[in-house]
C-alpha positions as a LaTeX table, in Angstrom:
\begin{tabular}{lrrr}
\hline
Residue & $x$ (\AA) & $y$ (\AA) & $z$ (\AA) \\
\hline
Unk1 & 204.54 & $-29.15$ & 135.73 \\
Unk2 & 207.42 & $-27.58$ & 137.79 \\
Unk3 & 206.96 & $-24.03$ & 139.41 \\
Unk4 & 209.78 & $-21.61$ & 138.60 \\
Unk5 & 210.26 & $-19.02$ & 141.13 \\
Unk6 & 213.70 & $-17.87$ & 139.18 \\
Unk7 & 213.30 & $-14.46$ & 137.13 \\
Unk8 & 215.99 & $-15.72$ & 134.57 \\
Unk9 & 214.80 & $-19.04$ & 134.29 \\
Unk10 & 211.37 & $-17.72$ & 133.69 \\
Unk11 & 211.92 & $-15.45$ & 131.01 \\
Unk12 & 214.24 & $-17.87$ & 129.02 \\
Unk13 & 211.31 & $-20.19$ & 129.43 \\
Unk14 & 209.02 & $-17.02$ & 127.74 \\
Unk15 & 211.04 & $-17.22$ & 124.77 \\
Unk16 & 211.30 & $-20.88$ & 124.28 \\
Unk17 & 207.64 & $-20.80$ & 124.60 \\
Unk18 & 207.49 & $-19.01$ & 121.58 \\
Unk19 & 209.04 & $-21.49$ & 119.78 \\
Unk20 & 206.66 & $-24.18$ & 120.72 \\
Unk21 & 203.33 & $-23.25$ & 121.21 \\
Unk22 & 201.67 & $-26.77$ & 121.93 \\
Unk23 & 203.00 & $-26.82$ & 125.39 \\
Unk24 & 202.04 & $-24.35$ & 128.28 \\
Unk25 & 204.19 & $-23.10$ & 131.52 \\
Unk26 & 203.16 & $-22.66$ & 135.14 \\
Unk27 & 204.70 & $-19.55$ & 136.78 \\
Unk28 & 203.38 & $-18.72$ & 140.40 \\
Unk29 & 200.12 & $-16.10$ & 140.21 \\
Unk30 & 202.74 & $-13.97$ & 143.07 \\
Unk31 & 204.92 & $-12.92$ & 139.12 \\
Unk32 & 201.57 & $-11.93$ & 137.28 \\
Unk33 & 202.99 & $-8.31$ & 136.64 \\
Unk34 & 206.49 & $-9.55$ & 135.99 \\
Unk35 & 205.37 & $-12.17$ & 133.47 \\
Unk36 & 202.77 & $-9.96$ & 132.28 \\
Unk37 & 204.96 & $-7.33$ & 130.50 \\
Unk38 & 206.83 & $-9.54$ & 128.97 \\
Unk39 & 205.09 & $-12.35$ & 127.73 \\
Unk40 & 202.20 & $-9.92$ & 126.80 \\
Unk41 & 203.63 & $-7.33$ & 124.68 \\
Unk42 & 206.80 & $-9.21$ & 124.03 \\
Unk43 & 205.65 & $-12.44$ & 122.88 \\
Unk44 & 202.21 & $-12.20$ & 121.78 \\
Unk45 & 201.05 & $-14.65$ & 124.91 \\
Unk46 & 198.10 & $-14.78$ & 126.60 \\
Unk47 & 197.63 & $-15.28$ & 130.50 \\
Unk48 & 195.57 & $-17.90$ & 132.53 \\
Unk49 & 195.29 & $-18.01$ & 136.07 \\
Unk50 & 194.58 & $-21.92$ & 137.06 \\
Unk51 & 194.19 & $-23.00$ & 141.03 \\
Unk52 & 196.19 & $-19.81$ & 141.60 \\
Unk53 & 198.96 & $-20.62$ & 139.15 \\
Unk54 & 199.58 & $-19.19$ & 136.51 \\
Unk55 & 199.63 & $-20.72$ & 132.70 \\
Unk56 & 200.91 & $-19.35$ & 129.78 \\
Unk57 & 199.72 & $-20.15$ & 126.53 \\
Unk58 & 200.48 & $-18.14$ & 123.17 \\
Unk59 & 197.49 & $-18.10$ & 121.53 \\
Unk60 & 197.62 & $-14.73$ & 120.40 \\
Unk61 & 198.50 & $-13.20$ & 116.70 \\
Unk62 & 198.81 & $-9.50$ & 115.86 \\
Unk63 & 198.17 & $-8.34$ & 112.99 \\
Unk64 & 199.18 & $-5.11$ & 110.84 \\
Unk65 & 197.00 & $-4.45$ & 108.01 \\
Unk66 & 198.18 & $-1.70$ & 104.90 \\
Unk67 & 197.29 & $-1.50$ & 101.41 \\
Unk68 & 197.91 & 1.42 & 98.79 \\
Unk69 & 200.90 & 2.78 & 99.88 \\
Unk70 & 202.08 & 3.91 & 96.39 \\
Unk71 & 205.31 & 4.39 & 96.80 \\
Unk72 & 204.99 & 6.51 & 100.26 \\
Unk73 & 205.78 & 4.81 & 103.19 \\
Unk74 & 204.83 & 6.75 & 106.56 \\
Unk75 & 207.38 & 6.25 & 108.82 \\
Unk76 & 204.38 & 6.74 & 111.90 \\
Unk77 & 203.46 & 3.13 & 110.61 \\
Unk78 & 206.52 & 1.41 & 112.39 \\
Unk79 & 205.66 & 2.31 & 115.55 \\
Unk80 & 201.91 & 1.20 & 114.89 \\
Unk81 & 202.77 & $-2.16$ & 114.09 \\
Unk82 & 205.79 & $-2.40$ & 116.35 \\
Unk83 & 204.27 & $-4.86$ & 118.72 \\
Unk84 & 202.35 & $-7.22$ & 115.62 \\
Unk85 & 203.57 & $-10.71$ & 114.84 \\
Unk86 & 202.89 & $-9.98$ & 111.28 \\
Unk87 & 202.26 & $-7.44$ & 108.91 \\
Unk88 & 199.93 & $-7.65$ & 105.72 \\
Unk89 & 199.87 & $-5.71$ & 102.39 \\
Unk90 & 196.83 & $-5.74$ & 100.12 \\
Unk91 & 198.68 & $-4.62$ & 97.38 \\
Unk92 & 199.62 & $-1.87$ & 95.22 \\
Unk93 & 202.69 & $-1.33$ & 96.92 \\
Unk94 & 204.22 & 1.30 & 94.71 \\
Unk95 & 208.22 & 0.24 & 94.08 \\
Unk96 & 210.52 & $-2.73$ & 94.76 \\
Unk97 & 212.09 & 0.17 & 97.01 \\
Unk98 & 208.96 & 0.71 & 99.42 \\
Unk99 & 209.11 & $-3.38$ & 99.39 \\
Unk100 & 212.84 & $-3.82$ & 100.64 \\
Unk101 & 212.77 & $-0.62$ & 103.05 \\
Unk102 & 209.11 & $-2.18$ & 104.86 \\
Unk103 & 210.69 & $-5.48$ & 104.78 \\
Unk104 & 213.85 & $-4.70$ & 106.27 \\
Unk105 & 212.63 & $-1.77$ & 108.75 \\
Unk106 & 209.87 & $-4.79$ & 110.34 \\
Unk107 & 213.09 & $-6.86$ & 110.83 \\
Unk108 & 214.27 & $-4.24$ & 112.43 \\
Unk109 & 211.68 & $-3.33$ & 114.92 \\
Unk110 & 212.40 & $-7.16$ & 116.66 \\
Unk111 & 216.18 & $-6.36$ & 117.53 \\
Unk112 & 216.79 & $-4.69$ & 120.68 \\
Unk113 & 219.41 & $-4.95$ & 123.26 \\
Unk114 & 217.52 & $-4.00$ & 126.08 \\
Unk115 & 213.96 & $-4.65$ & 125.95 \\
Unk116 & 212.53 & $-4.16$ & 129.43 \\
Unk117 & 213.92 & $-2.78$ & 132.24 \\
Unk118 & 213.52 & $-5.81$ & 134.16 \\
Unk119 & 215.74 & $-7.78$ & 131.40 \\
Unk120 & 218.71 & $-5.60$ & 131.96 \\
Unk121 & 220.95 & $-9.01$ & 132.92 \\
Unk122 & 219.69 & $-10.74$ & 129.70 \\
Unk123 & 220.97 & $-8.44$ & 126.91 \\
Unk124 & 221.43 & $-9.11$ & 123.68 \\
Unk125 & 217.98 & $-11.27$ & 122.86 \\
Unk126 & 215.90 & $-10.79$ & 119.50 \\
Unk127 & 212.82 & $-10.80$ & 119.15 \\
Unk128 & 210.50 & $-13.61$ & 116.54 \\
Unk129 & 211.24 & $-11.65$ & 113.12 \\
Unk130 & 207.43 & $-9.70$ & 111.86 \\
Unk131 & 205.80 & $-12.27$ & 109.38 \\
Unk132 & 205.38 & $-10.12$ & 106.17 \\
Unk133 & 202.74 & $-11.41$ & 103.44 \\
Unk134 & 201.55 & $-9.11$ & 100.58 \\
Unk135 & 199.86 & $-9.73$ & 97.18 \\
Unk136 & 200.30 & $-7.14$ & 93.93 \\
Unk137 & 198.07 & $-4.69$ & 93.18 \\
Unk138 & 197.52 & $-3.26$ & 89.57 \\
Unk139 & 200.10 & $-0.38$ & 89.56 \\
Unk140 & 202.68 & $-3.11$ & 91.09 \\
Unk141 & 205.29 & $-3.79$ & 88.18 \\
Unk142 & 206.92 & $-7.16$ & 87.52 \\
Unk143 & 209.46 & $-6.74$ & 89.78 \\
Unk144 & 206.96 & $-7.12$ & 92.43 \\
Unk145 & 204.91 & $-9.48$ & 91.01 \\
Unk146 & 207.42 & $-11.88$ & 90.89 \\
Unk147 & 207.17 & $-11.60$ & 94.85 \\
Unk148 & 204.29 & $-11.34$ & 95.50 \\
Unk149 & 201.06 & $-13.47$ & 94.42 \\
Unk150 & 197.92 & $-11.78$ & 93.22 \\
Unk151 & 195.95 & $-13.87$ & 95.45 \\
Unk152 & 196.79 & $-15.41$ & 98.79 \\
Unk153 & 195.08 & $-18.22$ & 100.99 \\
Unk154 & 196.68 & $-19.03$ & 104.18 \\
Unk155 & 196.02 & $-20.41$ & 107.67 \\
Unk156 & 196.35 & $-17.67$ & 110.98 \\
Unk157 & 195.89 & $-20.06$ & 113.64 \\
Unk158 & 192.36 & $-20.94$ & 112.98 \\
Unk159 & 191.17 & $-18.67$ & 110.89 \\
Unk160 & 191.41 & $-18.89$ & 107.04 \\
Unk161 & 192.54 & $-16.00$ & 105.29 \\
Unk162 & 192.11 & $-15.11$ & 101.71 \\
Unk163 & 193.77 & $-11.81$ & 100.59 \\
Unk164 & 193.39 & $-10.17$ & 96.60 \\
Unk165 & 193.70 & $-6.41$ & 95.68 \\
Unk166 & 191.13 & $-6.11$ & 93.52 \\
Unk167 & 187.92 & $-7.59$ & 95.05 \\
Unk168 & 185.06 & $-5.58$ & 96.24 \\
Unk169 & 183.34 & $-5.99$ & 99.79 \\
Unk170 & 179.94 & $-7.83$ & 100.47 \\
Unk171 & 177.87 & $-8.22$ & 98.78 \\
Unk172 & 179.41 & $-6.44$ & 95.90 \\
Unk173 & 182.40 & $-8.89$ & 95.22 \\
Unk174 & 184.06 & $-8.69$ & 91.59 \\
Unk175 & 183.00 & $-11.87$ & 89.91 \\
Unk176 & 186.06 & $-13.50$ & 90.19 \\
Unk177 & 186.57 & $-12.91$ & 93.55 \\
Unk178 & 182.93 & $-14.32$ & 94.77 \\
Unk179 & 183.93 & $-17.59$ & 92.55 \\
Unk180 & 187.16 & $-17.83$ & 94.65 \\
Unk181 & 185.13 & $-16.89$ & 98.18 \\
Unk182 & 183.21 & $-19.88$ & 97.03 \\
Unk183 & 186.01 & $-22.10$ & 96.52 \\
Unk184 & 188.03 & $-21.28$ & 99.41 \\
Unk185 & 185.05 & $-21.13$ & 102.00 \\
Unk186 & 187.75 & $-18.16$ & 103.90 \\
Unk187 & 186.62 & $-16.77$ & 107.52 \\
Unk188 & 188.55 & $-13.58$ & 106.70 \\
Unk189 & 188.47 & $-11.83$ & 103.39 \\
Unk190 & 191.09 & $-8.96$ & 102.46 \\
Unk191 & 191.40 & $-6.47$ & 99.84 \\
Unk192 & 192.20 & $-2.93$ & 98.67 \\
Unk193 & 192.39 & $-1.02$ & 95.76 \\
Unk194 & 188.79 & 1.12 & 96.69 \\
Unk195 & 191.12 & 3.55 & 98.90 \\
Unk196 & 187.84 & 3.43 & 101.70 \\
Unk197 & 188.06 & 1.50 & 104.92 \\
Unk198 & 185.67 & $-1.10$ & 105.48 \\
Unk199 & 184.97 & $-3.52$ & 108.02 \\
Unk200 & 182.14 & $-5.29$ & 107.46 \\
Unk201 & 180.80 & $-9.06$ & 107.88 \\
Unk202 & 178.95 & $-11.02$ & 105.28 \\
Unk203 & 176.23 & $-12.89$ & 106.78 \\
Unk204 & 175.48 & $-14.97$ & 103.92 \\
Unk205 & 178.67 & $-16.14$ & 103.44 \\
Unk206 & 179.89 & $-15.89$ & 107.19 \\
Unk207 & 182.68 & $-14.14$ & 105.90 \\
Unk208 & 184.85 & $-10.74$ & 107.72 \\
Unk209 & 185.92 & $-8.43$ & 105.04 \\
Unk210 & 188.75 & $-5.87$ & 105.78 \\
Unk211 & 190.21 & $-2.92$ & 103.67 \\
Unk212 & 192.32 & $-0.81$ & 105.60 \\
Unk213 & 191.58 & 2.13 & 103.06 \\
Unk214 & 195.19 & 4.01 & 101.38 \\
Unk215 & 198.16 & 4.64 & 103.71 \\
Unk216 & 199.54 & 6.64 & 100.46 \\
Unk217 & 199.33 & 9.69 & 99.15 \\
Unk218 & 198.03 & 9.19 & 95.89 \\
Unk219 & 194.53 & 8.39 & 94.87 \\
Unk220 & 190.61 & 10.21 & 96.20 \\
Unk221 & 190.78 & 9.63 & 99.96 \\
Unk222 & 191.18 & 12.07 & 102.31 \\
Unk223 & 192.66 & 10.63 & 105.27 \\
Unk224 & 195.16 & 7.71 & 105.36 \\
Unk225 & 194.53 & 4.71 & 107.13 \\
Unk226 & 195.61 & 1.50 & 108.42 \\
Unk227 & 193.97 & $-1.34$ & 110.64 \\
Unk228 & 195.84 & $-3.58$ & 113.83 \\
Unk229 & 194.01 & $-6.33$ & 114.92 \\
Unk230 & 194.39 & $-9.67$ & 116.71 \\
Unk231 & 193.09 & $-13.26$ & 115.71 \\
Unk232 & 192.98 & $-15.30$ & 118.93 \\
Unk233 & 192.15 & $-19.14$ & 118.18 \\
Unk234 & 189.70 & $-19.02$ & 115.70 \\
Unk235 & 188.59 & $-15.37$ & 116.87 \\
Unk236 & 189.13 & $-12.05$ & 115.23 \\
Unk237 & 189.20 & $-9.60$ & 117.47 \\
Unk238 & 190.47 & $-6.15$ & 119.24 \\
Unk239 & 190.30 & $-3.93$ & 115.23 \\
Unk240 & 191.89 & $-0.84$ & 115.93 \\
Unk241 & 191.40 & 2.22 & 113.08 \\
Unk242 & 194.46 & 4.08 & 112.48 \\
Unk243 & 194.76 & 7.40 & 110.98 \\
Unk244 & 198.16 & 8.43 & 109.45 \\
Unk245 & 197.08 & 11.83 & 108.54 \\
Unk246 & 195.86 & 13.90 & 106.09 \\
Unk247 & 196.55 & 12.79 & 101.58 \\
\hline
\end{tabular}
């Protein structure tokens, strides 16, 4: 592996890195802070010190989680999941409206001519576009539904993820949703629709469940929530509660 002592070289070897992330760089441990900021919070990479070099690997996915916004979209929840690689809804968005504006506003967050101070010379540079998945929730009309699955099973890095609106939390799963746990065999299981954060891990079926609660204003809870997290490998990790404020 060659050692790049060049600032510009190194951070246009960052961003091809995320790219391809079945190979792995070796900067000299001397740019730890450099590289840090932005491979870290740019790129979603994490940092490994070998016989005093330094690797980087990106092994590393944020992750925003929102359900029930019913047609309200806080605009506090841009800057929560400004730094996530992708953003999951749990349903009942609301409109086709709320879709387009959350779809096009993550987009947005990636774009930015100057990012860091130290990348004044490389302006210009985007960001990897926010991953958005979502499923419908009851209220969601066909417009939405034609977008959106009711159920979704999917692969984040290691971990499998299986995401419904309507599905209960352990051990009180809806019938149909404990026949497709079954099937599925998911590490990570997602829903909404109850309007109450949970986080909460099924032992019997060595399952994580997740509802980030309502980040709307209609429905019975009091506070609005959402929930950032990280999957690292086949580790979920780092869950951070947010409150948006008050119904």
């Amino acid at each position: 592996m060659i050692i790049d002592n060049s600032f510009e070289r190194l951070i246009s070897n960052i961003d091809a890195k995320c790219q391809c992330s079945q190979q792995e760089t070796v900067f000299p441990v001397s740019l730890v802070n450099e590289i840090s900021e932005v491979a870290v919070k740019r790129h979603s990479l994490k940092l490994v010190t070998v016989n005093l070099q330094l690797i980087i690997l990106k092994t590393v996915t944020r992750i925003g989680l929102v359900s029930d916004t019913h047609h309200f979209l806080d605009e506090s929840l841009f800057e929560h999941f400004k730094d996530c690689d992708e953003v999951w809804h749990a349903g009942d968005f609301g409109t086709m409206d709320l879709v387009d504006n959350l779809t096009s506003r993550l987009a947005m967050l990636n774009v930015s001519n100057n990012i860091m101070e130290q990348e004044k010379r490389i302006q210009g540079q985007t960001r990897r576009e926010t991953l958005m998945r979502g499923v419908y929730g009851n209220i969601d009309g066909q417009d939405i539904r034609k977008e959106f699955p009711e159920q979704l099973v999917f692969m984040c890095e290691d971990v499998k993820v299986m995401m419904r609106h309507i599905g209960g939390y352990p051990p009180k799963y809806n019938p149909e949703t404990k026949k497709e746990i079954l099937i599925h065999k998911p590490q990570l299981f997602i829903s909404g629709h109850s309007h109450i954060l949970k986080i909460m891990y099924d032992d019997k079926l060595n399952c994580l469940h997740m509802n980030p609660g309502a980040a709307g204003k209609q429905g019975w809870h009091n506070v609005r929530t959402i929930i950032r997290f990280v999957i690292d490998g086949a580790e979920m990790k780092d869950a951070e509660v947010i409150e948006l404020g008050a119904r």
